[in-house]
C-alpha positions as a Markdown table, in Angstrom:
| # | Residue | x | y | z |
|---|---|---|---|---|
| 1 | Unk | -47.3 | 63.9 | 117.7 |
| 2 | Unk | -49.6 | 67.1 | 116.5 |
| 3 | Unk | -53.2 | 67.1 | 116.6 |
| 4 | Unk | -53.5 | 68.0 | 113.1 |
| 5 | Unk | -51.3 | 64.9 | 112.0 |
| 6 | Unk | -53.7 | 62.8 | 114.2 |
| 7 | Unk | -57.0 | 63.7 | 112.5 |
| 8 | Unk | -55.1 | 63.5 | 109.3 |
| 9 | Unk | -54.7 | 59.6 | 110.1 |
| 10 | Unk | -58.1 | 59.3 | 111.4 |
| 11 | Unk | -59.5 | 60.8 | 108.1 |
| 12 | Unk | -60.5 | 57.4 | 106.7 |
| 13 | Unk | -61.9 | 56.4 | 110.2 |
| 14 | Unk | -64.3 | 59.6 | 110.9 |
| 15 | Unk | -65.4 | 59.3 | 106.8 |
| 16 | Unk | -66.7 | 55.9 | 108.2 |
| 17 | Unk | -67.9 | 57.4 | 110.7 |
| 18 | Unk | -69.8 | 60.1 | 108.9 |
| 19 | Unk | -71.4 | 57.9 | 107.0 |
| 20 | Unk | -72.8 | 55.6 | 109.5 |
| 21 | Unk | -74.2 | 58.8 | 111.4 |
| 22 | Unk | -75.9 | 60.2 | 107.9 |
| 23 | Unk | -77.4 | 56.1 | 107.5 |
| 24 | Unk | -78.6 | 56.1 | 111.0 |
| 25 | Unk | -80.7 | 59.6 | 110.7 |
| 26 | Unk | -82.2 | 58.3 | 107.1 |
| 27 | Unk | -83.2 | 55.2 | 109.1 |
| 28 | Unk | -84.7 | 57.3 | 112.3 |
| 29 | Unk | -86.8 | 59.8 | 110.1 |
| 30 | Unk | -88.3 | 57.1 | 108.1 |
| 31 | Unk | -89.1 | 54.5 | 111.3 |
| 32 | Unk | -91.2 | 57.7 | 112.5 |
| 33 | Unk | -88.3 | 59.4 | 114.8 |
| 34 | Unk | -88.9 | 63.3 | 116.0 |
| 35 | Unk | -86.4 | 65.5 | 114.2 |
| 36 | Unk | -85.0 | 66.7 | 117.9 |
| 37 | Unk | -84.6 | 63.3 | 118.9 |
| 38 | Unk | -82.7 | 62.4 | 115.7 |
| 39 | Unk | -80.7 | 65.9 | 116.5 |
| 40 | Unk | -80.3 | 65.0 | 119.7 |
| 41 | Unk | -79.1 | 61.6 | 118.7 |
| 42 | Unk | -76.2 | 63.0 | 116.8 |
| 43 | Unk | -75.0 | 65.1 | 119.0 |
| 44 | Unk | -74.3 | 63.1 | 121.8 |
| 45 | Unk | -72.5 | 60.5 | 119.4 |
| 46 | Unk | -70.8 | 63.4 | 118.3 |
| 47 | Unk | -69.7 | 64.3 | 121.7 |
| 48 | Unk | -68.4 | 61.1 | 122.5 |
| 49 | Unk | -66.7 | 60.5 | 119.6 |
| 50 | Unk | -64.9 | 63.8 | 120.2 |
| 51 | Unk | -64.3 | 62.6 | 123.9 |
| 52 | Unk | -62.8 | 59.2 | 122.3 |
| 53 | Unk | -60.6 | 60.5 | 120.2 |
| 54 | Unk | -59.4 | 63.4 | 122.3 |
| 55 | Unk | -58.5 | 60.6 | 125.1 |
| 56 | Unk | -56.7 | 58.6 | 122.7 |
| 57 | Unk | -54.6 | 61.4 | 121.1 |
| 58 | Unk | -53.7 | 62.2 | 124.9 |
| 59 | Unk | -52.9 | 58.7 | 125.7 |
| 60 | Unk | -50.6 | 58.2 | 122.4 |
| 61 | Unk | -49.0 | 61.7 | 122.1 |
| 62 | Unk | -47.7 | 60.4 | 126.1 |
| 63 | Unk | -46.8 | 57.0 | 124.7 |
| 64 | Unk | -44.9 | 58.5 | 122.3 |
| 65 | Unk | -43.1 | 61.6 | 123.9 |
| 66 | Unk | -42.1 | 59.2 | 126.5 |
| 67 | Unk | -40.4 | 56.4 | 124.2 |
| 68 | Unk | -38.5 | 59.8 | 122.4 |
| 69 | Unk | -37.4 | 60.7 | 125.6 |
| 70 | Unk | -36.0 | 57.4 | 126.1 |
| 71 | Unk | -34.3 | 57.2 | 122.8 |
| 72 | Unk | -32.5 | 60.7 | 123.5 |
| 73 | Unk | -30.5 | 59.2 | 126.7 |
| 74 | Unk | -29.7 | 56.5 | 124.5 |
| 75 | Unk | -26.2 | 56.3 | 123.5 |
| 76 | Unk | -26.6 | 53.2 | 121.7 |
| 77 | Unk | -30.8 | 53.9 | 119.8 |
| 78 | Unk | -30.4 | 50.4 | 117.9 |
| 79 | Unk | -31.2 | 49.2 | 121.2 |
| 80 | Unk | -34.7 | 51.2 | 121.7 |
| 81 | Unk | -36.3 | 47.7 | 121.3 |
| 82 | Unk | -36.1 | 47.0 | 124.0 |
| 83 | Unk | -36.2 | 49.8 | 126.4 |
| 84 | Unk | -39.6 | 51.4 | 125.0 |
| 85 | Unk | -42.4 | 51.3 | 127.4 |
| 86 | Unk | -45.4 | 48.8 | 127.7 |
| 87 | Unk | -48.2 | 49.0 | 125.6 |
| 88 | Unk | -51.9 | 47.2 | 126.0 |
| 89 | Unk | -52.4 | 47.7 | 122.2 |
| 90 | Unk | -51.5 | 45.3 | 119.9 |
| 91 | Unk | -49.9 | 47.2 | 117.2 |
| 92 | Unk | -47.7 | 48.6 | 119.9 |
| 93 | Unk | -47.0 | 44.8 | 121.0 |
| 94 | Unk | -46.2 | 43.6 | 117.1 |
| 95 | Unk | -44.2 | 47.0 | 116.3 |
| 96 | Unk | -41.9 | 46.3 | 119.7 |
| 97 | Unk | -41.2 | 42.9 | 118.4 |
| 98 | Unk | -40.2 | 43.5 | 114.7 |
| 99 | Unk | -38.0 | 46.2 | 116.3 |
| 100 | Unk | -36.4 | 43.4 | 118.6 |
| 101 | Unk | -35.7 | 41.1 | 115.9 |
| 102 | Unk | -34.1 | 44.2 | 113.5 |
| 103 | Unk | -31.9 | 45.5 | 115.9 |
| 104 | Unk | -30.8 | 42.2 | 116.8 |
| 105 | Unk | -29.9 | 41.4 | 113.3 |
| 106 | Unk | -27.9 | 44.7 | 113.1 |
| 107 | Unk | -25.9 | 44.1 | 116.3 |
| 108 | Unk | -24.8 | 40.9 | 114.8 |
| 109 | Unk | -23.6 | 42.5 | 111.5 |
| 110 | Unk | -21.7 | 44.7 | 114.1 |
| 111 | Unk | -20.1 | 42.4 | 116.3 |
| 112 | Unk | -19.3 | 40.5 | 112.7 |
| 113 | Unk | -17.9 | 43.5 | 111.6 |
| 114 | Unk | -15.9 | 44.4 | 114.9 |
| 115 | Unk | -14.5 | 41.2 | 114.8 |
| 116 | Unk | -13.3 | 41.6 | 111.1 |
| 117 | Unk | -11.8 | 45.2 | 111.9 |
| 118 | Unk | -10.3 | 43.7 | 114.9 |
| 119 | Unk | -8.4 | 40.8 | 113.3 |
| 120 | Unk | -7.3 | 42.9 | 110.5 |
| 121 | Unk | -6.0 | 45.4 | 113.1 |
| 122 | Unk | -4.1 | 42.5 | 114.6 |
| 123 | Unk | -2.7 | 41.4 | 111.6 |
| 124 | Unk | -1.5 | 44.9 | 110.3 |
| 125 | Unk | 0.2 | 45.8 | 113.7 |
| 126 | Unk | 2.2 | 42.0 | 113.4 |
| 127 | Unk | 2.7 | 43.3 | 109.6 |
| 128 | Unk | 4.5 | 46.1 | 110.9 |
| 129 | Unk | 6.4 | 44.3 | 113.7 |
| 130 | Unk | 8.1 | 42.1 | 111.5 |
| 131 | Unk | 8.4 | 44.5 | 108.6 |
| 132 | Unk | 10.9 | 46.7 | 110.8 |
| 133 | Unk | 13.6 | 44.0 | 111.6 |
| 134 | Unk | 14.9 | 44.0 | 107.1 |
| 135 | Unk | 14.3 | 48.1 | 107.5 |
| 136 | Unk | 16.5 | 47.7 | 110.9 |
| 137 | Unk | 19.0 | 45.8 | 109.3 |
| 138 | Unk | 19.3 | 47.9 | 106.0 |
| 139 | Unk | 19.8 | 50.5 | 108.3 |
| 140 | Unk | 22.6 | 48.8 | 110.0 |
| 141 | Unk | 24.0 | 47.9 | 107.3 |
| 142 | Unk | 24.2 | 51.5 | 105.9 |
| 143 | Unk | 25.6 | 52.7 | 108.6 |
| 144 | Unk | 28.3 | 49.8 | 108.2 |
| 145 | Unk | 28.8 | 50.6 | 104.6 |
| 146 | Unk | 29.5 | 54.0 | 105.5 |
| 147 | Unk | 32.1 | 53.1 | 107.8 |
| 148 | Unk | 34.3 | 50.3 | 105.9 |
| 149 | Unk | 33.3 | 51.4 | 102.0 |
| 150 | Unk | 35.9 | 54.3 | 100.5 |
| 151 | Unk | 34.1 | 56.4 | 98.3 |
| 152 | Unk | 30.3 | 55.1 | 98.4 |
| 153 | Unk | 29.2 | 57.3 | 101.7 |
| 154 | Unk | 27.1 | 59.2 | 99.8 |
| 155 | Unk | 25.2 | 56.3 | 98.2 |
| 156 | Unk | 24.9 | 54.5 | 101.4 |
| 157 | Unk | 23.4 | 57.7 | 102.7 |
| 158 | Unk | 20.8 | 57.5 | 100.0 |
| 159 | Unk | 19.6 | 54.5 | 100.8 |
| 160 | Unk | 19.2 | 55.1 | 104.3 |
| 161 | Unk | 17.0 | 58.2 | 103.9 |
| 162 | Unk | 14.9 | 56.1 | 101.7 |
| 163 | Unk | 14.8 | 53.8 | 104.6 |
| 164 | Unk | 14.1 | 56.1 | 106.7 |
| 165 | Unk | 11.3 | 57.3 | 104.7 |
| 166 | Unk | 9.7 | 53.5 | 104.7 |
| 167 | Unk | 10.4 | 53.2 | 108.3 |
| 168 | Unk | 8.1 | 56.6 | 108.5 |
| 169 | Unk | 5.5 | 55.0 | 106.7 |
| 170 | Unk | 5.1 | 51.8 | 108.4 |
| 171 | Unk | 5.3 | 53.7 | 111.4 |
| 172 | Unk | 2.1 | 55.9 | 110.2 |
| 173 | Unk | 0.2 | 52.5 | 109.5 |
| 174 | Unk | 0.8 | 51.3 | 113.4 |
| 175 | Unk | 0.2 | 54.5 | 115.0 |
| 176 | Unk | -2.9 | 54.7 | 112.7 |
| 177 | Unk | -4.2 | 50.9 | 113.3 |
| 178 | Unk | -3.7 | 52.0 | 117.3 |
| 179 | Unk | -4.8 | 55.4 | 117.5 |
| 180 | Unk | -8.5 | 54.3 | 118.3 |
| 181 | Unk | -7.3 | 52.5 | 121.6 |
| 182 | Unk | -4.2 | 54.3 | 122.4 |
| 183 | Unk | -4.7 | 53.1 | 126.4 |
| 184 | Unk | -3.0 | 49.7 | 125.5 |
| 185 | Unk | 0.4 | 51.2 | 124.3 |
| 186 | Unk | 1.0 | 53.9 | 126.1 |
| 187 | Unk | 2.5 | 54.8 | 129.4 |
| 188 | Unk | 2.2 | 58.2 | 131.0 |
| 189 | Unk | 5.2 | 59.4 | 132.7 |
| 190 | Unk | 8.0 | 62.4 | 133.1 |
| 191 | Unk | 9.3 | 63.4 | 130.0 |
| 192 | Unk | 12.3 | 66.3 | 129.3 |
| 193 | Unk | 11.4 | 67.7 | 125.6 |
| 194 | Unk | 14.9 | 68.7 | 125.1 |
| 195 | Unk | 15.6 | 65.1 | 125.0 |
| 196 | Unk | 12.7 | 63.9 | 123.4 |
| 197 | Unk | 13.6 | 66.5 | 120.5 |
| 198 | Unk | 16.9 | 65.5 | 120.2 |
| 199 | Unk | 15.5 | 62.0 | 119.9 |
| 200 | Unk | 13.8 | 63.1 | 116.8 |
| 201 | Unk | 16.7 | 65.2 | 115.3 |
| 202 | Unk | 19.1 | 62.6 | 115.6 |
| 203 | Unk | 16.6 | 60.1 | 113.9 |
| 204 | Unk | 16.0 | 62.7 | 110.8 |
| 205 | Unk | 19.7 | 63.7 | 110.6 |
| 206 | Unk | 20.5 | 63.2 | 106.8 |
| 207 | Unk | 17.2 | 64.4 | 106.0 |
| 208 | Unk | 17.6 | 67.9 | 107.9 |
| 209 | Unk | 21.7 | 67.5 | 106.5 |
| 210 | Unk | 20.8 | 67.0 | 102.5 |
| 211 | Unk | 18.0 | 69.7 | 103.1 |
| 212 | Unk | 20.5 | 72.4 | 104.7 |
| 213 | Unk | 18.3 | 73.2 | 107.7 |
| 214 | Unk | 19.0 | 74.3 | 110.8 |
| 215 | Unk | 17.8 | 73.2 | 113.9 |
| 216 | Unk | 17.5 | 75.2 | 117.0 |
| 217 | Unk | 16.6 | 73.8 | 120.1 |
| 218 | Unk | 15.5 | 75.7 | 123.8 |
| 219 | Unk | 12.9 | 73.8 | 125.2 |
| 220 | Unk | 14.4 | 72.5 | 129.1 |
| 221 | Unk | 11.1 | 71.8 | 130.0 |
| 222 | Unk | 9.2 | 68.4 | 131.7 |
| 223 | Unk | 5.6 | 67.0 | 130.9 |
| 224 | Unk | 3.9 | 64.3 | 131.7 |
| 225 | Unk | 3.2 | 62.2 | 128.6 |
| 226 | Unk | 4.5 | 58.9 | 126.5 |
| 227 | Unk | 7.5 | 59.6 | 124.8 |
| 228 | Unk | 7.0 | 57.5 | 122.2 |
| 229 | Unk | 3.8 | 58.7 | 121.4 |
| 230 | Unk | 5.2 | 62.4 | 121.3 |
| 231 | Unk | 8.1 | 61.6 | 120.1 |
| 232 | Unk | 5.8 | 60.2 | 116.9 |
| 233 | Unk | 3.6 | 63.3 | 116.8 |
| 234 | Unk | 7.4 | 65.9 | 116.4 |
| 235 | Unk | 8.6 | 64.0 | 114.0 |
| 236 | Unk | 5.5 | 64.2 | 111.6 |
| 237 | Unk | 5.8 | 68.0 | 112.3 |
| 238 | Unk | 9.2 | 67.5 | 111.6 |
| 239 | Unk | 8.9 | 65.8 | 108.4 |
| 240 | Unk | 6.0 | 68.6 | 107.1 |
| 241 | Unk | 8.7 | 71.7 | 107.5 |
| 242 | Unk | 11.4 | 69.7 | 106.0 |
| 243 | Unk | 8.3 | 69.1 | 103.2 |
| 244 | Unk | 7.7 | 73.0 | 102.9 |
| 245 | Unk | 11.0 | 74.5 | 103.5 |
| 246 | Unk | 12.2 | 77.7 | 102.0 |
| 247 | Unk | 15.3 | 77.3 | 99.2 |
| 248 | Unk | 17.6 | 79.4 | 101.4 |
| 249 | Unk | 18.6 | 79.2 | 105.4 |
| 250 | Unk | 15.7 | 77.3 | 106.2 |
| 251 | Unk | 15.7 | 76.7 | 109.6 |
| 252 | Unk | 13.7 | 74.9 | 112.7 |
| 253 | Unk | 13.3 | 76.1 | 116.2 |
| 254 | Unk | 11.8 | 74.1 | 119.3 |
| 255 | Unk | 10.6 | 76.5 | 122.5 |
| 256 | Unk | 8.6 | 75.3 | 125.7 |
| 257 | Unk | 6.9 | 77.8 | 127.5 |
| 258 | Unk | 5.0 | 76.9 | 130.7 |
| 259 | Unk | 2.4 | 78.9 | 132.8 |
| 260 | Unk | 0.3 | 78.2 | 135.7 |
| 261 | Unk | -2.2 | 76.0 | 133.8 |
| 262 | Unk | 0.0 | 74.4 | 131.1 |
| 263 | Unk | 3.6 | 73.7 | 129.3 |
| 264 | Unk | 3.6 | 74.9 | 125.3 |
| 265 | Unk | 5.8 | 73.2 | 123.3 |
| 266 | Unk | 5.9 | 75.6 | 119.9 |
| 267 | Unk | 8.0 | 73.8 | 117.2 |
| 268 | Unk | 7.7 | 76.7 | 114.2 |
| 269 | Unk | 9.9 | 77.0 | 110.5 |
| 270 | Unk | 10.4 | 79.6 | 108.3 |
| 271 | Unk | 9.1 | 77.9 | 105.7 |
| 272 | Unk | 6.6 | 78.1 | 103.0 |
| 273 | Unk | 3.9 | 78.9 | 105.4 |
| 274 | Unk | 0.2 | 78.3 | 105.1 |
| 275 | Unk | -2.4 | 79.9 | 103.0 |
| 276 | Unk | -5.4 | 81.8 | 105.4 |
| 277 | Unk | -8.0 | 80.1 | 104.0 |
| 278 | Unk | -6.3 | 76.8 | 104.7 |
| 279 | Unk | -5.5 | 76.7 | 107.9 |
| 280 | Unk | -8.6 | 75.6 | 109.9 |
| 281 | Unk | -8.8 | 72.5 | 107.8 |
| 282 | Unk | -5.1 | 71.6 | 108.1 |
| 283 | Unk | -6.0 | 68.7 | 110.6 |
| 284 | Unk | -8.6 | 66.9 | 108.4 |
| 285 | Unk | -8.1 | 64.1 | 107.4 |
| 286 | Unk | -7.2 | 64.0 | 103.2 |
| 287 | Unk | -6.8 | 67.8 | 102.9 |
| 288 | Unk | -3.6 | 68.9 | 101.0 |
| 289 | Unk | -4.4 | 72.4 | 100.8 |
| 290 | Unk | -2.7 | 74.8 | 98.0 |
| 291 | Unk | 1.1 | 74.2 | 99.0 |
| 292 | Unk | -0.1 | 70.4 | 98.9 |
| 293 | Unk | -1.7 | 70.5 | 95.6 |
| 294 | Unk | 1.4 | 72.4 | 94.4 |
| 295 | Unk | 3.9 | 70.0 | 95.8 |
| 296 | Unk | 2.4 | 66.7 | 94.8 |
| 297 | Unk | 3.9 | 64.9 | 97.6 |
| 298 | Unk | 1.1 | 65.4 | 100.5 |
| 299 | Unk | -1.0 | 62.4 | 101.5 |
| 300 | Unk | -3.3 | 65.0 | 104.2 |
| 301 | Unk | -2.8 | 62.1 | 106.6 |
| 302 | Unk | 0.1 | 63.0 | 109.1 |
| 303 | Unk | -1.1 | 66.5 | 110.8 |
| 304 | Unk | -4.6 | 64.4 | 111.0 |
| 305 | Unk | -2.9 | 61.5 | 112.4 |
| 306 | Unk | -1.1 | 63.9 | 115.0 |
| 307 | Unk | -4.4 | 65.7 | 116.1 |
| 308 | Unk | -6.1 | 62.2 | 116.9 |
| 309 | Unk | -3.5 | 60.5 | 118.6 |
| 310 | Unk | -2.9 | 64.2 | 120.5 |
| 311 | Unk | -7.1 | 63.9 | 121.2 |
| 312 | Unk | -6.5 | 60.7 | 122.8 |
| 313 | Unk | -3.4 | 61.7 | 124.7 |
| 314 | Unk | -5.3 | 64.8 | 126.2 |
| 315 | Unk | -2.9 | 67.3 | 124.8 |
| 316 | Unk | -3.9 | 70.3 | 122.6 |
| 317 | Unk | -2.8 | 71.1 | 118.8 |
| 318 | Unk | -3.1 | 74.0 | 116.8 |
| 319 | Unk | -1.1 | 75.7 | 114.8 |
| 320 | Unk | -0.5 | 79.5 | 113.4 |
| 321 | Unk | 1.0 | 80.8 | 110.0 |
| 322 | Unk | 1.7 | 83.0 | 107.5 |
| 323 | Unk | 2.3 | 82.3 | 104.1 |
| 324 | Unk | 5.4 | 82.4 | 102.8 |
| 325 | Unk | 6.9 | 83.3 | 106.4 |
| 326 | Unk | 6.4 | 81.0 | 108.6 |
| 327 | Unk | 4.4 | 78.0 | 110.1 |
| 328 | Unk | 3.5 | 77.5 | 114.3 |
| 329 | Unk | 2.5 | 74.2 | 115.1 |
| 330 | Unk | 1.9 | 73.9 | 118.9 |
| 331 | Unk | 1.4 | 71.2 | 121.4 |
| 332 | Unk | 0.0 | 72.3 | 125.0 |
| 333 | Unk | 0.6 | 69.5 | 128.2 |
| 334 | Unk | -2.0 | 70.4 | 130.6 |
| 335 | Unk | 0.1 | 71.2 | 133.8 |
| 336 | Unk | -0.5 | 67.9 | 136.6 |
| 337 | Unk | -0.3 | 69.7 | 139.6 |
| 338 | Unk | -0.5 | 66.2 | 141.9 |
| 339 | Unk | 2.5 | 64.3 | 140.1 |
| 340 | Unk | 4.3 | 67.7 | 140.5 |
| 341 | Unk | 3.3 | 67.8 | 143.9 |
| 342 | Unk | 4.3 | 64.3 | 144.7 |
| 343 | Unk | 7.7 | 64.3 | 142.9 |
């Protein structure tokens, strides 16, 4: 609180004042007062006033630095109600209260709508549970048809990538509905990339096939994370270089590197690449950027999806390029030196 703002709200008040002061002197000088003595008069009300006030402006500007203070160590300032200090003054009393009573009303809309996002969570996730067994069993039965049917492999081998595609995308909506609380699915323990990425290869096989790209693979390297998880964020990589791939001898190359401090896991294409101006936005959520926009088939969600699930994993994500040459996308595992130790 400034001075300036202070006298500014006692305006009205010292006006009243004024006034009473100017009233008083009339009344002296024509009772008979001395001139001094009315003088006098006036300036020891002034001085007190100007004691007053100065007192009170000392005694609020502390009332009031101190509740700010308060509310800046606050993580959760709906609650300032009722943490700010105690007050003698009324006002102070009937402002505390109707701040009580709002923020309670506001943490019952958000418990209310916690428990709606909540149950809507649940229901999505059990959505997607039982949504996989039919895209399970078309795949089965693709892979049957394949087998048994003469002449229909190729048409089999549609519909599976199509599957595979839906399987994707339900996948997206559960990692999504769970990225926030990641701690209840996941389970941090050894895991060999090479396997992991063969995982992921073997899964996008007649994708990578009908697409003519090559896959090369050098990464005999362990971290400590949840394959799953991981496994998740490749293939989203995976799926973006098959998006942008170049028309001839496109190709995809996996490489761990490990220091000291960390293990790099740098999946890159030689792809379409990505425009300068792009890049620092490519993990925000909705952006499509140029080859996006040119494409028409970019939602902006997966590389966002991949940087927040790699947030709450503790891993690191960026990603280098150059368009129309190539695209980086790494992942660095910080190195656990007390598993490595114990093992």
């Amino acid at each position: 609180m400034r001075w300036r703002d202070y006298w500014k709200d006692k305006a009205l008040f010292l006006i009243f004042v004024g006034c009473c002061m100017a009233v008083t002197c009339i009344f002296l000088r024509l009772t008979g007062y001395e001139k001094g003595n009315v003088i006098l008069l006036l300036l020891f009300w002034t001085l007190l006033l100007l004691f007053w006030m100065c007192r009170e402006y000392m005694e609020r500007r502390k009332y009031f630095k101190k509740t700010a203070e308060i509310l800046d160590k606050m993580d959760q300032r709906y609650l300032l109600g009722e943490l700010m200090p105690p007050s003698w003054r009324l006002e102070d009393r009937i402002y505390q209260n109707m701040i009580r009573r709002s923020n309670k009303s506001v943490i019952e809309k958000i418990r209310k709508l916690e428990a709606e996002q909540q149950e809507y969570k649940e229901y999505i996730e059990s959505w997607v549970h039982e949504i996989k067994t039919p895209i399970t069993g078309i795949s089965l039965l693709c892979e049957n048809g394949r087998k048994e049917e003469t002449g229909a492999p190729e048409r089999f081998r549609q519909i599976s990538m199509e599957n595979a595609k839906l399987e994707n995308y339900v996948d997206m909506v559960l990692y999504y509905a769970r990225s926030e609380q990641v701690y209840k699915d996941y389970l941090i323990q050894s895991c060999h990339l090479q396997e992991m990425v063969y995982d992921v290869l073997e899964r996008d096989r007649f994708l990578l096939i009908r697409n003519g790209i090559r896959a090369e693979v050098n990464c005999d390297e362990d971290v400590f994370t949840d394959k799953k998880w991981l496994g998740f964020i490749v293939n989203q990589i995976v799926l973006n270089s098959v998006k942008y791939k170049r028309d001839s001898s496109p190709c995809i190359s996996f490489l761990a590197q490990k220091t000291t401090d960390h293990t790099c896991l740098i999946i890159e294409d030689n792809g379409m690449g990505i425009q300068e101006k792009d890049l620092p936005r490519i993990f925000e959520k909705g952006f499509t950027g140029e080859n996006g926009r040119n494409q028409k088939k970019s939602t902006g969600i997966g590389l966002y999806l991949c940087k927040k699930l790699c947030d709450q994993l503790g891993l690191e994500i960026y990603a280098q390029s150059k368009a129309g040459s190539y695209t980086k996308i790494i992942l660095q595992f910080p190195q656990n030196n007390y598993i490595s130790e114990v093992r």
